[in-house]
PDB file of N, CA, C and O in Angstrom:
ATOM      1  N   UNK A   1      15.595 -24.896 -13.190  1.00  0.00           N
ATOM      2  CA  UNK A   1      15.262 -24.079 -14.329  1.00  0.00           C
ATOM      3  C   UNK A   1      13.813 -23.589 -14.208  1.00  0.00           C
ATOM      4  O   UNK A   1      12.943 -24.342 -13.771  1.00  0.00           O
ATOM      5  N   UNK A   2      13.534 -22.266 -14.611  1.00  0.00           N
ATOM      6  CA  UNK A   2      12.099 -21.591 -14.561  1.00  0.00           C
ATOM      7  C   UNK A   2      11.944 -21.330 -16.070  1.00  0.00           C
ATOM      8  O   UNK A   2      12.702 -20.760 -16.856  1.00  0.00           O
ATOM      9  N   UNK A   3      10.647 -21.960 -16.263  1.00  0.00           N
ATOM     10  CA  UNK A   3       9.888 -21.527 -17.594  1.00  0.00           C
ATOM     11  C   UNK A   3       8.878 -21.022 -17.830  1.00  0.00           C
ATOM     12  O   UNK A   3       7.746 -21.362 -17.485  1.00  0.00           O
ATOM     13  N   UNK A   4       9.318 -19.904 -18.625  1.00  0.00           N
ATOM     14  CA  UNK A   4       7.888 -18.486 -18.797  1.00  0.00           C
ATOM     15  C   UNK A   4       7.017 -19.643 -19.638  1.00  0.00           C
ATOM     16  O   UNK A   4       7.424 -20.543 -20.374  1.00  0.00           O
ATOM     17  N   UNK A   5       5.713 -19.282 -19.255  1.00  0.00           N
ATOM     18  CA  UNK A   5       4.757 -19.528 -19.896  1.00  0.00           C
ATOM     19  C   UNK A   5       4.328 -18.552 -20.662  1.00  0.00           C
ATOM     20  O   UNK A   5       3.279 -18.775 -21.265  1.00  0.00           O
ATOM     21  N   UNK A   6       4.974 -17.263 -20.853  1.00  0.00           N
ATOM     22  CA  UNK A   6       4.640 -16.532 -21.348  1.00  0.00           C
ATOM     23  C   UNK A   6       5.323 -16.237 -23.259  1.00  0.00           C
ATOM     24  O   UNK A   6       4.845 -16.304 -24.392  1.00  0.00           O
ATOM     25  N   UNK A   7       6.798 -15.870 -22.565  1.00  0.00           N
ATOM     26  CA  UNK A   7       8.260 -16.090 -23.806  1.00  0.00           C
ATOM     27  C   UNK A   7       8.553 -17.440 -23.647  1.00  0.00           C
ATOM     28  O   UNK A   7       9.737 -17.316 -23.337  1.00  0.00           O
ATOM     29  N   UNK A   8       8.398 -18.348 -23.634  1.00  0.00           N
ATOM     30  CA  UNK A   8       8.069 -19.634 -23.331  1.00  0.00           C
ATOM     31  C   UNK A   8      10.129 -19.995 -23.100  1.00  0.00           C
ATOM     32  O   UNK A   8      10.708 -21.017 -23.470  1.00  0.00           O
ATOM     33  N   UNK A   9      10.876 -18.558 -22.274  1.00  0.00           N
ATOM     34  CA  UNK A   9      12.686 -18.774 -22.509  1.00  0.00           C
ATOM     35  C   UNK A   9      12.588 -19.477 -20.737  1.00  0.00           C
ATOM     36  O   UNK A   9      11.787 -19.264 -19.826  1.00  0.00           O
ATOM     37  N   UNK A  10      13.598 -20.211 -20.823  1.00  0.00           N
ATOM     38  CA  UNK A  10      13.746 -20.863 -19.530  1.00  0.00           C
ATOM     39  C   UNK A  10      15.199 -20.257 -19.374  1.00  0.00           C
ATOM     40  O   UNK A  10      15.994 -19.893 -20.240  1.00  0.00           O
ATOM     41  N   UNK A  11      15.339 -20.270 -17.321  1.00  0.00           N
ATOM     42  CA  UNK A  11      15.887 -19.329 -16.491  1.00  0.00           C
ATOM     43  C   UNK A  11      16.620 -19.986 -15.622  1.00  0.00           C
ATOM     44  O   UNK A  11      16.103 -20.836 -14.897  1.00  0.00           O
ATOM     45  N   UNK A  12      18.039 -19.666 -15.560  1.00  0.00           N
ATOM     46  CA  UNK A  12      18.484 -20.385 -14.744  1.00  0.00           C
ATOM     47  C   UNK A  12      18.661 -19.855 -12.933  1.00  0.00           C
ATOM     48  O   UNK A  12      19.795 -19.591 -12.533  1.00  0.00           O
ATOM     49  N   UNK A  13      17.754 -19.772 -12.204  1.00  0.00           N
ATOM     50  CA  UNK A  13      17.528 -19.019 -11.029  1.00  0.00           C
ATOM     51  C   UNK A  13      18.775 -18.347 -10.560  1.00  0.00           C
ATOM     52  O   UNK A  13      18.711 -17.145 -10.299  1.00  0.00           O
ATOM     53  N   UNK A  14      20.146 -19.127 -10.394  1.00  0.00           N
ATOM     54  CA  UNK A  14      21.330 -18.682 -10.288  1.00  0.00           C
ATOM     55  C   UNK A  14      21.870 -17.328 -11.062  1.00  0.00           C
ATOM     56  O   UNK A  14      22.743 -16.546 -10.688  1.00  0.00           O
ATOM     57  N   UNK A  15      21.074 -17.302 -12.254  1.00  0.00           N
ATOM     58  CA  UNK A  15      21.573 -15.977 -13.054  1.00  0.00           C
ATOM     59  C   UNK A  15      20.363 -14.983 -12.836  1.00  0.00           C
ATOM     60  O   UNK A  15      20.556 -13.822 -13.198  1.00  0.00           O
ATOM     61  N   UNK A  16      19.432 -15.227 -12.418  1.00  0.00           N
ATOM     62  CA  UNK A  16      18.527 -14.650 -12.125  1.00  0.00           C
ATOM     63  C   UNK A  16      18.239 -13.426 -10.829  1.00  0.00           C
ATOM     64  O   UNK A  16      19.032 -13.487  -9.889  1.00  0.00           O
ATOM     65  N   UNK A  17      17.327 -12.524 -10.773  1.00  0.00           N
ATOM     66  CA  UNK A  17      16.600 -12.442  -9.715  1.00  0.00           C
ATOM     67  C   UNK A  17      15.246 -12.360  -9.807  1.00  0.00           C
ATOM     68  O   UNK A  17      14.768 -11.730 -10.751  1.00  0.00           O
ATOM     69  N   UNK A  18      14.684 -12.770  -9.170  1.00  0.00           N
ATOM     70  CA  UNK A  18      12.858 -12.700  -9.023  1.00  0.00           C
ATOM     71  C   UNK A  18      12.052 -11.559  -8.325  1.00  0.00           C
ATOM     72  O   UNK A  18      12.312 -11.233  -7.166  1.00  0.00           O
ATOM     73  N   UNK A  19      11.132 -10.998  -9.009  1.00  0.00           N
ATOM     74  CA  UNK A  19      10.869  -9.731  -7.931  1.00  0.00           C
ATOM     75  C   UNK A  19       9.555 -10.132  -8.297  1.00  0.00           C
ATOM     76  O   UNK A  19       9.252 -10.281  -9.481  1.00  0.00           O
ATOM     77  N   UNK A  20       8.488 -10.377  -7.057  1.00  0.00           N
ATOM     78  CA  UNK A  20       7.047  -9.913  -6.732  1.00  0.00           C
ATOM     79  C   UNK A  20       6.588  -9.028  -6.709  1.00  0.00           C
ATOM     80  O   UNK A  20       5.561  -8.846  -7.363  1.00  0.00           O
ATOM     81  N   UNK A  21       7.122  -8.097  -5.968  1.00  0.00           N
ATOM     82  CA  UNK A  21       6.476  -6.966  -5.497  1.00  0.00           C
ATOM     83  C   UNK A  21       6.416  -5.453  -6.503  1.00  0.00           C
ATOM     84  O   UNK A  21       7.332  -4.634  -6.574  1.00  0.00           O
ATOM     85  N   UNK A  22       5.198  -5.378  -7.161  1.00  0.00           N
ATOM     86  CA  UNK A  22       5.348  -4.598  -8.085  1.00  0.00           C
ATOM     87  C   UNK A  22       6.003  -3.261  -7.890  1.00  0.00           C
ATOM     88  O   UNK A  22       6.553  -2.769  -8.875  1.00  0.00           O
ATOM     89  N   UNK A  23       6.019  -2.673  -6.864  1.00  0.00           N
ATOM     90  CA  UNK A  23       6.443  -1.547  -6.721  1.00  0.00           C
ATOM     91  C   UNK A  23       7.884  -1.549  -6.659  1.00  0.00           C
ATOM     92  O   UNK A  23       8.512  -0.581  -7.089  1.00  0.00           O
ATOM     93  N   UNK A  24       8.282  -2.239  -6.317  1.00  0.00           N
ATOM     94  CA  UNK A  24      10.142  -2.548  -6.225  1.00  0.00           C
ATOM     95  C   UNK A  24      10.399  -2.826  -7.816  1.00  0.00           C
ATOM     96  O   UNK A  24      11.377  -2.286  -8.334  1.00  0.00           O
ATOM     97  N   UNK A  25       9.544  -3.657  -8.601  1.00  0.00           N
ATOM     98  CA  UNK A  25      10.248  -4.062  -9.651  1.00  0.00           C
ATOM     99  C   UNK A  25       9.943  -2.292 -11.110  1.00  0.00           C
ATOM    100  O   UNK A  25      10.370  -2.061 -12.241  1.00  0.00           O
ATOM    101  N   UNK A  26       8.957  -1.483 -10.071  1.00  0.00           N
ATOM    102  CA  UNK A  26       9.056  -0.568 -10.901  1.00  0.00           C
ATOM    103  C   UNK A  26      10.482   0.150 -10.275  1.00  0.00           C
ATOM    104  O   UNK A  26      11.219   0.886 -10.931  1.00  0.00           O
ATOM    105  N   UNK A  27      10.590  -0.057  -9.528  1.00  0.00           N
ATOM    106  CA  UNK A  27      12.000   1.302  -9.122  1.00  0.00           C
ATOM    107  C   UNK A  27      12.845   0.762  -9.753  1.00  0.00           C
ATOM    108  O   UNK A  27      13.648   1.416 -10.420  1.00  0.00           O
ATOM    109  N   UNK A  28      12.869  -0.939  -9.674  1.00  0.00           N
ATOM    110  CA  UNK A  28      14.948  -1.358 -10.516  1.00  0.00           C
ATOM    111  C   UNK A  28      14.088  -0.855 -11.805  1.00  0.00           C
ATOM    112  O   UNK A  28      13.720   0.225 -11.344  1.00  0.00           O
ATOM    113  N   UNK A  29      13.625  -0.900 -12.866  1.00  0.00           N
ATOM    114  CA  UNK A  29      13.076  -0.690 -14.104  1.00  0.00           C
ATOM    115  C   UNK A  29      13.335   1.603 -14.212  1.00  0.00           C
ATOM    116  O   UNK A  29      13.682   2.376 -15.105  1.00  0.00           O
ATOM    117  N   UNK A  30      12.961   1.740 -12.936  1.00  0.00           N
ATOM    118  CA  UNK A  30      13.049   3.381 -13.231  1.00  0.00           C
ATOM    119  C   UNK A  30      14.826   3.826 -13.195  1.00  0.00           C
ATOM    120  O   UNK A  30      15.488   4.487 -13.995  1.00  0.00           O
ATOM    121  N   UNK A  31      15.254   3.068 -11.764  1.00  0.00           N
ATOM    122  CA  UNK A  31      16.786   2.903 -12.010  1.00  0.00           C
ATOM    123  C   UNK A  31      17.430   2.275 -12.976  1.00  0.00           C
ATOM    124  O   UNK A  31      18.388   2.942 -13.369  1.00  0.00           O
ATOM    125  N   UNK A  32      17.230   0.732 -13.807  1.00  0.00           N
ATOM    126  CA  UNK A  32      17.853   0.401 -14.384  1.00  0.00           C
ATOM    127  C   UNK A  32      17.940   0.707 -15.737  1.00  0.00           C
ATOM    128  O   UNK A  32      18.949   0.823 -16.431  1.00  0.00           O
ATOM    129  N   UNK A  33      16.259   0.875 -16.161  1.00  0.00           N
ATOM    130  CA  UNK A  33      15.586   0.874 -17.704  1.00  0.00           C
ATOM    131  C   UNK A  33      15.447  -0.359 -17.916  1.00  0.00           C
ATOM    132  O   UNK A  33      16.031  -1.369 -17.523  1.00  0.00           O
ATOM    133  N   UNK A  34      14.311  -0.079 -18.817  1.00  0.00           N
ATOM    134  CA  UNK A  34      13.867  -1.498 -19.244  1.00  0.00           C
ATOM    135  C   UNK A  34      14.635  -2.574 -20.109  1.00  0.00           C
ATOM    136  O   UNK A  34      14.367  -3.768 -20.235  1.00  0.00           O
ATOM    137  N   UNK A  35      15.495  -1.957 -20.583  1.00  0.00           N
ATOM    138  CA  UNK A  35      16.716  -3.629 -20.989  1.00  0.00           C
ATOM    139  C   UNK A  35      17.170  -4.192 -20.039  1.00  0.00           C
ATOM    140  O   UNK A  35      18.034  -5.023 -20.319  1.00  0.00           O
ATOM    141  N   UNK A  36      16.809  -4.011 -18.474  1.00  0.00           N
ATOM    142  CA  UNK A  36      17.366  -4.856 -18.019  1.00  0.00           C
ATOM    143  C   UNK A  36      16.152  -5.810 -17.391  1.00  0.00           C
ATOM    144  O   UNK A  36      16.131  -6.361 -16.290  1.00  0.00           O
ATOM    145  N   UNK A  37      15.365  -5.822 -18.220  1.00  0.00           N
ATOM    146  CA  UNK A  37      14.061  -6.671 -17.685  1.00  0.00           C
ATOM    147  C   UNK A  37      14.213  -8.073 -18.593  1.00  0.00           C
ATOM    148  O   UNK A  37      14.135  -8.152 -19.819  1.00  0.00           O
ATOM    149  N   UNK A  38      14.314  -8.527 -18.191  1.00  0.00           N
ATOM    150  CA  UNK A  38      14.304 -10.216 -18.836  1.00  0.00           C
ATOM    151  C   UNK A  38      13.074 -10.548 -19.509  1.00  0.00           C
ATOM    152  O   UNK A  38      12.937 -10.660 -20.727  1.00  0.00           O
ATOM    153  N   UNK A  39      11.961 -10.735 -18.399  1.00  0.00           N
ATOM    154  CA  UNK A  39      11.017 -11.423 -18.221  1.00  0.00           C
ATOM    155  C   UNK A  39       9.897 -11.266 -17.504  1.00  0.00           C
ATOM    156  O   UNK A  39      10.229 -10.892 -16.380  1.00  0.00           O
ATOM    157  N   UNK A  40       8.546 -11.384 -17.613  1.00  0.00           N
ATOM    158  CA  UNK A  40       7.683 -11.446 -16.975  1.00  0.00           C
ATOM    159  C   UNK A  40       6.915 -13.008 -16.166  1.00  0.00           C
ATOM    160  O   UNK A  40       6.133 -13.622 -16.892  1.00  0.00           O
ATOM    161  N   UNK A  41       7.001 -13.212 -15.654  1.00  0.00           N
ATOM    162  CA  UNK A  41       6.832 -15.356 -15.206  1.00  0.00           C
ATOM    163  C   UNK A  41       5.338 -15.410 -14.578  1.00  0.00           C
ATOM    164  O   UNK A  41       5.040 -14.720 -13.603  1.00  0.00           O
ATOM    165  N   UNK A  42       4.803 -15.924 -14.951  1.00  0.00           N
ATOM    166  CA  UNK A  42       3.615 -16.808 -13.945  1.00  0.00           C
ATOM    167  C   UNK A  42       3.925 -17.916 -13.603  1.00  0.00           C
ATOM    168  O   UNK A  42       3.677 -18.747 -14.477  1.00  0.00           O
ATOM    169  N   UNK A  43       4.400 -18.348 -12.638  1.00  0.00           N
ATOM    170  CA  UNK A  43       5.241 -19.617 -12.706  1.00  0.00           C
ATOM    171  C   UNK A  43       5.302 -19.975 -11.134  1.00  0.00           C
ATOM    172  O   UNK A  43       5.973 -19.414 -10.267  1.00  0.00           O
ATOM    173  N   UNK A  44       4.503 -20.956 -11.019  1.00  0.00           N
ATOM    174  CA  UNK A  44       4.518 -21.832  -9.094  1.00  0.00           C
ATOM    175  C   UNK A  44       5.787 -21.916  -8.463  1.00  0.00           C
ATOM    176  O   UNK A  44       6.010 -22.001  -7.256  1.00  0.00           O
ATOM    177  N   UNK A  45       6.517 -21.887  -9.311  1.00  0.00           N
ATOM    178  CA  UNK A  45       8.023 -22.763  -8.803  1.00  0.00           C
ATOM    179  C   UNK A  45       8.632 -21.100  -8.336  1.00  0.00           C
ATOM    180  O   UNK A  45       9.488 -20.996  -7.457  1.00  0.00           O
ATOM    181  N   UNK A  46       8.288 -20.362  -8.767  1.00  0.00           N
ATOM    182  CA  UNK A  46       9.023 -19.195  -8.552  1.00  0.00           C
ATOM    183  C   UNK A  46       7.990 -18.885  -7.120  1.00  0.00           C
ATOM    184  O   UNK A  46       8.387 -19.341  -6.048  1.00  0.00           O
ATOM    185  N   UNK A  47       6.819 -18.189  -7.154  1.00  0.00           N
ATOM    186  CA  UNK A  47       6.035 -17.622  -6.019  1.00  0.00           C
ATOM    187  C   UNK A  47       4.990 -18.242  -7.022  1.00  0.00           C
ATOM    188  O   UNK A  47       5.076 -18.511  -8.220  1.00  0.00           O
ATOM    189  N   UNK A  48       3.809 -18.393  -5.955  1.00  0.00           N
ATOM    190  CA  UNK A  48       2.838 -19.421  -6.435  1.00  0.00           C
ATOM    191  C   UNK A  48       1.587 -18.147  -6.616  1.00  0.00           C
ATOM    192  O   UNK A  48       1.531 -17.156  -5.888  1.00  0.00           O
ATOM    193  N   UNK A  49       0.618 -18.452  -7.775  1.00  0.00           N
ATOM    194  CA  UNK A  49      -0.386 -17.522  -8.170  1.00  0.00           C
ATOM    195  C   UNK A  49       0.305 -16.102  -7.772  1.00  0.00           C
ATOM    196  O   UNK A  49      -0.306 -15.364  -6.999  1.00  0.00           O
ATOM    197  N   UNK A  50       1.771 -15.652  -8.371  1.00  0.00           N
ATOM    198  CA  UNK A  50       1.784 -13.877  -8.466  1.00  0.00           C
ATOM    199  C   UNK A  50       2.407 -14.274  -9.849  1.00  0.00           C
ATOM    200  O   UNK A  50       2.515 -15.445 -10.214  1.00  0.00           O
ATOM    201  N   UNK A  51       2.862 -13.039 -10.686  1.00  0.00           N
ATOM    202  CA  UNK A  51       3.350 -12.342 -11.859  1.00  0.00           C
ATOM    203  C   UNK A  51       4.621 -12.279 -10.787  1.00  0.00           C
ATOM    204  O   UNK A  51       4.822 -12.269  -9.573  1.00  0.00           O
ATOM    205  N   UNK A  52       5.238 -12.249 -11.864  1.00  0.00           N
ATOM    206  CA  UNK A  52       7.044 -12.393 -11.543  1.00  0.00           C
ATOM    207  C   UNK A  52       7.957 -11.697 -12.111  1.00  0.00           C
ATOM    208  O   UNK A  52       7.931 -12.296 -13.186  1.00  0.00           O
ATOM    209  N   UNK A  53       8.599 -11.055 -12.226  1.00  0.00           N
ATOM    210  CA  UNK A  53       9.166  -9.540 -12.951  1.00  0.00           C
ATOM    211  C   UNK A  53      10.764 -10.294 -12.724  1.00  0.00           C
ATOM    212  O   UNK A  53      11.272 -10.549 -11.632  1.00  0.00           O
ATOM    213  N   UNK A  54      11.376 -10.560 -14.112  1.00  0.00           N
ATOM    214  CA  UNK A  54      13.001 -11.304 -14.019  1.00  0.00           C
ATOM    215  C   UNK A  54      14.006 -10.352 -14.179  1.00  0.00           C
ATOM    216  O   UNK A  54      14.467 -10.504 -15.311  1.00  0.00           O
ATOM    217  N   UNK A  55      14.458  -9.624 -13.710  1.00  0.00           N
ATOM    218  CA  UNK A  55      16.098  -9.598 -13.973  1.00  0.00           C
ATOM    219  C   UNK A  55      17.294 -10.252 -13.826  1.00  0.00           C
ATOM    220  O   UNK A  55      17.369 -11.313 -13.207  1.00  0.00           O
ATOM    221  N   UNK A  56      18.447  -9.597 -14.455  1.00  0.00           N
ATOM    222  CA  UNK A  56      19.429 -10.440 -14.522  1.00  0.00           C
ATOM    223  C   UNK A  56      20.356 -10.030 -13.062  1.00  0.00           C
ATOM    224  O   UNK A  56      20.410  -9.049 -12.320  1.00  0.00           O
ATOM    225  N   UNK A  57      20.849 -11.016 -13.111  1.00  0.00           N
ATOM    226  CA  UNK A  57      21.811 -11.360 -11.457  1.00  0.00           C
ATOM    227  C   UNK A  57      23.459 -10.759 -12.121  1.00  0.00           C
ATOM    228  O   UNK A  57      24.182 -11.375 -12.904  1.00  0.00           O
ATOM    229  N   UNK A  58      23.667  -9.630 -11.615  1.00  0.00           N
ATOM    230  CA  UNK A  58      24.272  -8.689 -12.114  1.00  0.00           C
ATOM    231  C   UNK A  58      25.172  -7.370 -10.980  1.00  0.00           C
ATOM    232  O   UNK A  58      24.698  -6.968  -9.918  1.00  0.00           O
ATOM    233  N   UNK A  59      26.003  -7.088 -11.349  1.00  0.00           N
ATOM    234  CA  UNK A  59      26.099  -5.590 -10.042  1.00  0.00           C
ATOM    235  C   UNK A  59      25.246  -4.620 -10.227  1.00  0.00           C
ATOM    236  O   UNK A  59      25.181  -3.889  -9.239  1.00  0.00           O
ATOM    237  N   UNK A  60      24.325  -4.204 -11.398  1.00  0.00           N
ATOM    238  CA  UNK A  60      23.681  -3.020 -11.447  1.00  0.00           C
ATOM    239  C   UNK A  60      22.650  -3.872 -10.739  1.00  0.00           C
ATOM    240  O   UNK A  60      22.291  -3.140  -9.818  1.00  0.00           O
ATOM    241  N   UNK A  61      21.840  -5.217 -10.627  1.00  0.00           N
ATOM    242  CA  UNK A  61      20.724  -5.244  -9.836  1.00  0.00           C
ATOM    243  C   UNK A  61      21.180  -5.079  -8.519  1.00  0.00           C
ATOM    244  O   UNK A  61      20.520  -4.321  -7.807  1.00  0.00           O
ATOM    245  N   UNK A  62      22.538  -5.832  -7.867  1.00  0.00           N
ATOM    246  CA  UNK A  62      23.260  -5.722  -6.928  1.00  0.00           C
ATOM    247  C   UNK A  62      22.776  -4.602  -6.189  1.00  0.00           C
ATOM    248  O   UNK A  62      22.098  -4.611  -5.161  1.00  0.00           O
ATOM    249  N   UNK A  63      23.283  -3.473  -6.955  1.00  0.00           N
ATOM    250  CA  UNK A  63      23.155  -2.103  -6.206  1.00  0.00           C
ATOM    251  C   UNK A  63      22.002  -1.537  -6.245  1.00  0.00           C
ATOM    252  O   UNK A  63      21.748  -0.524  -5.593  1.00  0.00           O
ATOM    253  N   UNK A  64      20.797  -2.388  -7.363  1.00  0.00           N
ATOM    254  CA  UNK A  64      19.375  -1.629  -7.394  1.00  0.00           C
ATOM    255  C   UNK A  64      18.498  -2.200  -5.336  1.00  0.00           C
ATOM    256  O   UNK A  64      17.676  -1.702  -4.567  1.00  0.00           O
ATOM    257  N   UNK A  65      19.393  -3.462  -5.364  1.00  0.00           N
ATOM    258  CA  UNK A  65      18.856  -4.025  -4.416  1.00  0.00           C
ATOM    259  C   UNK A  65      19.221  -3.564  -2.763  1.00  0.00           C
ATOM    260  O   UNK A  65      18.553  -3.657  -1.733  1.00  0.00           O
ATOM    261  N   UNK A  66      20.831  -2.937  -3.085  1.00  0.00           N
ATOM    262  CA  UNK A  66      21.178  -2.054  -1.998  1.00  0.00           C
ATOM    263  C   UNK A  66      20.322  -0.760  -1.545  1.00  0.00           C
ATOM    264  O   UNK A  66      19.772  -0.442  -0.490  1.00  0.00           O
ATOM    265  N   UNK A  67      20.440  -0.228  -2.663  1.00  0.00           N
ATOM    266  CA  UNK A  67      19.554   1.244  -2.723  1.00  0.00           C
ATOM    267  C   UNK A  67      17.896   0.801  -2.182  1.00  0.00           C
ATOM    268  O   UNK A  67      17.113   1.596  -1.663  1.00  0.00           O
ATOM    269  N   UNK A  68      17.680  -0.337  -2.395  1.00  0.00           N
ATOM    270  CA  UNK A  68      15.424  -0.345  -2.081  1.00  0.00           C
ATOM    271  C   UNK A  68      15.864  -0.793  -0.692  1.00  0.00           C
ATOM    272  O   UNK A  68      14.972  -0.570   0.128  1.00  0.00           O
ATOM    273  N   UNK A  69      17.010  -1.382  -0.135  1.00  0.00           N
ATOM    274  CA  UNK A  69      16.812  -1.839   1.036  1.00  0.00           C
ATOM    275  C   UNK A  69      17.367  -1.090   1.971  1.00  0.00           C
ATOM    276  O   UNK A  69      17.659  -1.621   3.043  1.00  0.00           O
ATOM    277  N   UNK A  70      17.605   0.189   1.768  1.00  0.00           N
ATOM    278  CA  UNK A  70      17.961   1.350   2.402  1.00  0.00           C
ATOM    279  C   UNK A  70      16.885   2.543   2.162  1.00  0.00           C
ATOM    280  O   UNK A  70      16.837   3.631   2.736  1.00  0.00           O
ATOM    281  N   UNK A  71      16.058   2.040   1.172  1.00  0.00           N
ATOM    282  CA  UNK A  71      15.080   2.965   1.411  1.00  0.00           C
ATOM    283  C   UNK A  71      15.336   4.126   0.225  1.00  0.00           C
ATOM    284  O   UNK A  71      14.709   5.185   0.173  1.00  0.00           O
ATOM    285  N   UNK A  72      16.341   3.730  -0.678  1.00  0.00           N
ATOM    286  CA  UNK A  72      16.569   5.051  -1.552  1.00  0.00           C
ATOM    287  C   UNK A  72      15.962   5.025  -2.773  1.00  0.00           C
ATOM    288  O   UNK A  72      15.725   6.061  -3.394  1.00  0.00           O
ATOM    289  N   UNK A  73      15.697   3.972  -3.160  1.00  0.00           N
ATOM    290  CA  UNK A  73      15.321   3.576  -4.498  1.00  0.00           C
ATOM    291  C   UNK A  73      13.532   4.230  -4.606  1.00  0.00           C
ATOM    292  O   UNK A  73      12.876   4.068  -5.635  1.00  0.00           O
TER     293      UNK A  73
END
């Protein structure tokens, strides 16, 4: 389980996905819209000293994740 220190909601990684990299987590957010943003995490257990951008483990992230790793997103 991951807990925002922020929304202080805990995450079950399995339903989850975790994104670092700010620029990716703006494209699923430009593709998805922002309801599909969970969460924001500062949290070791996830990646240690970054900000953590949560979505949900889903087919629309599915395919947000197809599309950046082909370069389309």
């Amino acid at each position: 389980m991951i807990k925002s220190e922020i929304t202080k909601r805990v995450y079950e990684p399995g339903n989850c996905v975790f994104i670092s990299n700010t620029l990716q987590a703006q494209r699923y957010l430009e593709y998805l819209g922002p309801e599909f943003l969970l969460d924001i995490v500062w949290n070791s257990e996830v990646r240690d000293k970054c900000i953590v951008f949560v979505f949900p483990r889903c087919p629309e992230t599915k395919r947000a994740k197809e599309l950046w790793d082909q370069h389309l997103l």
